[in-house]
TORZA-576672 format. One record per residue (C-alpha): x, y, z; residue in three letters. Coordinates in steps of 0.5 Angstrom, whole numbers, padded with zeros to 4 digits, always signed. Layout:
# TORZA-576672
XYZALA
...
//
This chain:
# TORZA-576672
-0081+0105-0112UNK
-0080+0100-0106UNK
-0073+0102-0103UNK
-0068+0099-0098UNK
-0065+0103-0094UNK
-0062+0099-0089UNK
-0061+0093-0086UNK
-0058+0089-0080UNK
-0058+0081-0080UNK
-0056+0078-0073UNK
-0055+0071-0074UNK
-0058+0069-0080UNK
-0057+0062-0083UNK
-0049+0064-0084UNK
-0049+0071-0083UNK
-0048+0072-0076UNK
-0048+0080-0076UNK
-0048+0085-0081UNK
-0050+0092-0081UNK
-0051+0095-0088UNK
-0053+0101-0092UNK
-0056+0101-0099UNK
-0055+0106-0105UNK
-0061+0108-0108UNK
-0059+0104-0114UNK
-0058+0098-0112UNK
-0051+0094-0110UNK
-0048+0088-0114UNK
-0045+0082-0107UNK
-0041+0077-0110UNK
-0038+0071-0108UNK
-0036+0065-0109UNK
-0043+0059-0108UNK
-0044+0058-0100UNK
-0041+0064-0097UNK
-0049+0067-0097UNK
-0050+0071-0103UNK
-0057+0067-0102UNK
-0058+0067-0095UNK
-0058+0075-0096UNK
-0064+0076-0100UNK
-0067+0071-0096UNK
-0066+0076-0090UNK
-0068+0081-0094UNK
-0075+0078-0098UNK
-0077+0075-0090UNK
-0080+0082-0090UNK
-0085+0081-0095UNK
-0087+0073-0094UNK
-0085+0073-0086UNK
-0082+0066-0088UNK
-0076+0063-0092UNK
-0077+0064-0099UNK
-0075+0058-0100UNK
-0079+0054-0096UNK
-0075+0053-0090UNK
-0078+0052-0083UNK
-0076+0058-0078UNK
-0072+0055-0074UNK
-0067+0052-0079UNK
-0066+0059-0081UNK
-0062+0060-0074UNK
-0055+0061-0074UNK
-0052+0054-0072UNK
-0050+0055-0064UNK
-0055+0061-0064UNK
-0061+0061-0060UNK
-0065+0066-0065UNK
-0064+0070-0071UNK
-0066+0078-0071UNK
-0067+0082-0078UNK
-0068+0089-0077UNK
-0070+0094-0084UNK
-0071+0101-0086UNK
-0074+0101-0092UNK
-0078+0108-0096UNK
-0085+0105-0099UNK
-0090+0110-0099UNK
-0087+0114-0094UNK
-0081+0112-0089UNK
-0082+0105-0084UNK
-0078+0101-0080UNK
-0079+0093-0079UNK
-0077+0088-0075UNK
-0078+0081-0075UNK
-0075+0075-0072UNK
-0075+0068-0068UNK
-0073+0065-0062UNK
-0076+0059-0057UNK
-0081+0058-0061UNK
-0084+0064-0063UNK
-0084+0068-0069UNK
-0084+0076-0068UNK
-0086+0082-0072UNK
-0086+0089-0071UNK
-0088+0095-0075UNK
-0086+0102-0074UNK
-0085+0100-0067UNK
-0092+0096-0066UNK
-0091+0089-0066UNK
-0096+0086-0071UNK
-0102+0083-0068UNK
-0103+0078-0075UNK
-0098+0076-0079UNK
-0102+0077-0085UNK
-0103+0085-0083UNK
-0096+0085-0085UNK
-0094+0081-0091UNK
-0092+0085-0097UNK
-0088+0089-0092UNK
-0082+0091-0097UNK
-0085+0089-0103UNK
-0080+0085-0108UNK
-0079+0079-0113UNK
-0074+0074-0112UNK
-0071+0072-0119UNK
-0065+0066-0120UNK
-0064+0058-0124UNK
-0069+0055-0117UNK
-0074+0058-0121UNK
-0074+0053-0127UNK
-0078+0048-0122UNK
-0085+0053-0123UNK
-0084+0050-0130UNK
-0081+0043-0129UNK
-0083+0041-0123UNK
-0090+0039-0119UNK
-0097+0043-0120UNK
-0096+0045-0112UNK
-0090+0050-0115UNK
-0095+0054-0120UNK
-0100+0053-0115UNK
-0095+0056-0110UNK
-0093+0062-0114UNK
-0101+0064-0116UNK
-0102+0064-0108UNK
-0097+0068-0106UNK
-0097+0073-0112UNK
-0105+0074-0111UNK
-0104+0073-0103UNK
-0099+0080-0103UNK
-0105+0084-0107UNK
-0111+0082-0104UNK
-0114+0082-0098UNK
-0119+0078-0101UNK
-0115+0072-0104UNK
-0111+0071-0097UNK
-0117+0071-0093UNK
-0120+0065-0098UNK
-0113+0061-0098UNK
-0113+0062-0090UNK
-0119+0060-0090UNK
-0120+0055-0095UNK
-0114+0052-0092UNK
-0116+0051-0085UNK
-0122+0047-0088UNK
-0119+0043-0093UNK
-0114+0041-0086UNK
-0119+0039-0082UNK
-0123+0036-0088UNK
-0118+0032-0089UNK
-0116+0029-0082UNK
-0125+0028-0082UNK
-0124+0023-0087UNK
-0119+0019-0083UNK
-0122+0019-0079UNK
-0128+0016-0081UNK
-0124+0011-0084UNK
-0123+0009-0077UNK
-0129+0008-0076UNK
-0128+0014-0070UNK
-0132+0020-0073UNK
-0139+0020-0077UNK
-0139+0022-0085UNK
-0142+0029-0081UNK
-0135+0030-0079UNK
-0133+0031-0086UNK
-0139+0034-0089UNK
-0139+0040-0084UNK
-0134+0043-0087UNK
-0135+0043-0094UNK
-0139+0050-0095UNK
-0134+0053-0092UNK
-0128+0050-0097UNK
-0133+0051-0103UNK
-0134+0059-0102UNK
-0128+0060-0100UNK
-0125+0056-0106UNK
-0130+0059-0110UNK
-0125+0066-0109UNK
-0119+0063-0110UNK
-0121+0060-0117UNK
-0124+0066-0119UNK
-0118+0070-0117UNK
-0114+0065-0121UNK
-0119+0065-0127UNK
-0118+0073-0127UNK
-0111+0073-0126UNK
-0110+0068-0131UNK
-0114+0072-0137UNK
-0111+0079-0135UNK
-0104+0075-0136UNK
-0104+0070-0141UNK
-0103+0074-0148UNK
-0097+0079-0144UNK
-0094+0072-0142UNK
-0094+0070-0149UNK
-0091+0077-0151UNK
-0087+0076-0147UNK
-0083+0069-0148UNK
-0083+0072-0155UNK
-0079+0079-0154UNK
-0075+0075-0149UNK
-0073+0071-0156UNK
-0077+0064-0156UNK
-0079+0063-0164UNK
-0084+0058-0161UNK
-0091+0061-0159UNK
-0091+0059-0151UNK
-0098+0060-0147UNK
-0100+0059-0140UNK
-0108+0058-0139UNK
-0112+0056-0131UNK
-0112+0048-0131UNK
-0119+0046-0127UNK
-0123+0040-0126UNK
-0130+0046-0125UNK
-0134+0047-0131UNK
-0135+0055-0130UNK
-0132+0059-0125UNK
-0138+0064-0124UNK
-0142+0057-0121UNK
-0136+0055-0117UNK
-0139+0056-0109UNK
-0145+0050-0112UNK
-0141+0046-0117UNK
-0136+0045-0111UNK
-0140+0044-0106UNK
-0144+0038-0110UNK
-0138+0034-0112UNK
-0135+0034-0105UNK
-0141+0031-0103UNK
-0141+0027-0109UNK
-0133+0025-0108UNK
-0135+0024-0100UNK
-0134+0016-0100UNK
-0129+0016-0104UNK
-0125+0021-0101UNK
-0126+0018-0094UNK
-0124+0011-0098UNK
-0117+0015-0100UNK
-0116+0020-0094UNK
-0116+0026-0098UNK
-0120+0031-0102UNK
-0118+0030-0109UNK
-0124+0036-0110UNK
-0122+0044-0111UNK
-0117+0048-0113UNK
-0111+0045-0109UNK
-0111+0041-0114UNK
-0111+0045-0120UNK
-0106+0048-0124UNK
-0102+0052-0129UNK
-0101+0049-0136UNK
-0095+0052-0140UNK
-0094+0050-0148UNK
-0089+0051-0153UNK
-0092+0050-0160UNK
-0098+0047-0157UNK
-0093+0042-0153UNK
-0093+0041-0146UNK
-0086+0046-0144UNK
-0084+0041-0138UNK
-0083+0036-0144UNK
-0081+0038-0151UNK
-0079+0045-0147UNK
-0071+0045-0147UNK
-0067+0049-0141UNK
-0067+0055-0143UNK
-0074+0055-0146UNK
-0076+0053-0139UNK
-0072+0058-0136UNK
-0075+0063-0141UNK
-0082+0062-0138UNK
-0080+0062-0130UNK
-0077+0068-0132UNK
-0083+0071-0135UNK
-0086+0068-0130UNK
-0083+0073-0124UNK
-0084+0079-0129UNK
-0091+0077-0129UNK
-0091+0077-0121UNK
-0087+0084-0121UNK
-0092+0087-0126UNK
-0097+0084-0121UNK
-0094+0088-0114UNK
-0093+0094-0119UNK
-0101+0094-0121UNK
-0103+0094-0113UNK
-0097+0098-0110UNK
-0097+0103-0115UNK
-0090+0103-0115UNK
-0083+0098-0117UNK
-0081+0093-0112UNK
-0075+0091-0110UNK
-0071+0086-0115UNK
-0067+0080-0112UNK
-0063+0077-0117UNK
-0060+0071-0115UNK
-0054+0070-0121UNK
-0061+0070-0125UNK
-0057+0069-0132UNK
-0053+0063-0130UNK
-0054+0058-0135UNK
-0057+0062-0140UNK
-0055+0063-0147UNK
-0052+0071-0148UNK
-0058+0073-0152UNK
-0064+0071-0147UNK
-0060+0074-0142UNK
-0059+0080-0146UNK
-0066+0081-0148UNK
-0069+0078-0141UNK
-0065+0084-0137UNK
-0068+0089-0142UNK
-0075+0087-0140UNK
-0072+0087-0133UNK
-0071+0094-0134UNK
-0077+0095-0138UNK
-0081+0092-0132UNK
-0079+0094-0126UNK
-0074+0101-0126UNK
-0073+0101-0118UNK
-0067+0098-0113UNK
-0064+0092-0115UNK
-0059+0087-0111UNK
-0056+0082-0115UNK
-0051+0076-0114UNK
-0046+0073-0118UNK
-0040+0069-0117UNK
-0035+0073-0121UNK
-0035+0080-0122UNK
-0034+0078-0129UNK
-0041+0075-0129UNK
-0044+0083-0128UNK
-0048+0083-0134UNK
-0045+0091-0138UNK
-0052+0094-0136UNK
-0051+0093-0128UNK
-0043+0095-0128UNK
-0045+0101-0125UNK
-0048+0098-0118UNK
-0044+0099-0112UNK
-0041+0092-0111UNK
-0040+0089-0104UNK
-0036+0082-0103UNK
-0039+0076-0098UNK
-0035+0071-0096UNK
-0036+0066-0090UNK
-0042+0070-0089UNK
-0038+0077-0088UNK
-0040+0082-0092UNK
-0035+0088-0094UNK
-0034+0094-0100UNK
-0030+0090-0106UNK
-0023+0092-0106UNK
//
């Protein structure tokens, strides 16, 4: 399993130092809101997205007053490794066993985790990009093959994009959009692909999956795309590109592909992001997650570190007894935990070491 062993923060959202060393079990940090509970799995996560788990840029990552931020890991995931990364003057580094990493993306998954908490409810409720980000990012860290079509798909969607603009201002020729429309159609035709069989392998678990956590209503996901048959998906793009070329030249964007596809998510036939409660939507986020751990496990061929950040806030008693227990069920590993009181440390966690944090220090409970 991915284990965390040590970890050094400086300058880090509000985490200005810290130097720490993790049970093989796991801890439980609690504090009261703002005072770094979730800037602290941000720093640990970094490792496995190089980037802010929650979408921010880099630089707003650096302690107020600080010229850069600086993470350093020791961490067992097949063997022990050291990892650095951090950013300043503009730069982002990143350092593997003493090698710094040519490409970013050689290090991705650098520490295998998940992250759970209440956020999560906008991979049900919130836009397409949410669920389309979360298949990207699951599919990315265990493929060498999907990363490389989304690096590449997105690259020629951008410049696609700025193509069509400029034909609209009558600066570029109608070329300039359709040289690259091959590439976005073999490299999308990957990630469709990949989606289709990630979503095959997974919706009956999903389904199993809501049902043991306690919903009564049959919940199912399935893979929503424009493309009539995923195995002729390179040459049914490529002819609606340059089918759809005026009027996306007309619009300024590519409205073909998988950038717009999503996940759709029901309840008893209905759309969940409607006739879904909260609870019932904070059910499929979570199963969600637990999909993207089985996910890592498969590839890894181990358990991922477990982030979970006051994941039951919010939650009835009986779906967080039940979704701990798949937690347990899913991922057997490290986990760190984050709560406002000790009071909110579900039974099956007590027997985690607990840390406080507060103002961004961070110190053995009393």
């Amino acid at each position: 399993m991915a284990l965390l062993e040590q970890l050094g923060v400086r300058d880090f959202r509000n985490i200005a130092r810290a130097e720490l060393t993790f049970p093989p079990a796991g801890v439980v940090v609690i504090g009261d809101n703002g005072q770094g509970k979730t800037n602290l799995l941000e720093a640990i996560y970094y490792f496995q997205l190089l980037r802010s788990v929650r979408g921010a840029r880099d630089a707003d990552l650096v302690c107020f007053g600080a010229s850069a931020f600086h993470l350093h890991a020791t961490v067992r995931t097949n063997g022990e490794h050291d990892l650095a990364a951090g950013f300043g003057r503009g730069r982002k580094r990143v350092v593997v066993d003493g090698s710094e990493a040519r490409r970013l993306s050689g290090a991705l998954g650098s520490l295998p985790a998940v992250v759970i908490s209440p956020r999560d409810v906008a991979l049900v409720s919130g836009s397409p990009s949410e669920r389309r980000r979360f298949l990207d990012v699951a599919l990315a860290l265990t493929s060498a093959r999907y990363l490389g079509a989304l690096q590449t798909y997105r690259g020629a969607l951008a410049r696609r994009n700025a193509a069509l603009r400029g034909v609209a201002r009558a600066q570029q020729s109608d070329e300039s959009v359709a040289v690259w429309e091959p590439a976005l159609a073999e490299s999308g035709a990957v990630l469709l692909r990949e989606r289709v069989r990630w979503m095959d392998q997974h919706e009956p678990e999903f389904t199993r999956l809501t049902a043991a956590i306690g919903e009564p209503e049959p919940m199912t996901m399935r893979y929503v795309t424009s493309i009539a048959d995923p195995r002729d998906a390179a040459d049914e793009l490529r002819d609606t590109l340059a089918r759809k070329r005026t009027l996306d030249i007309r619009r300024g964007l590519t409205h073909t592909g998988p950038h717009r596809d999503d996940i759709a998510l029901d309840i008893g036939g209905h759309d969940l992001r409607t006739f879904g409660s909260g609870g019932q939507q904070r059910t499929a986020a979570i199963t969600l997650r637990l999909l993207e751990a089985e996910t890592l496990k498969a590839h890894a061929g181990s358990d991922p570190l477990l982030l979970l950040d006051d994941p039951f806030a919010e939650l009835d008693v009986r779906r967080s007894t039940h979704i701990l227990a798949l937690l347990h069920e899913t991922v057997t590993g490290q986990t760190i935990l984050t709560v406002p009181r000790a009071g909110d440390i579900p039974p099956d966690l007590s027997r985690l070491t607990r840390w406080r944090i507060a103002g961004g220090a961070i110190s053995a409970a009393a």
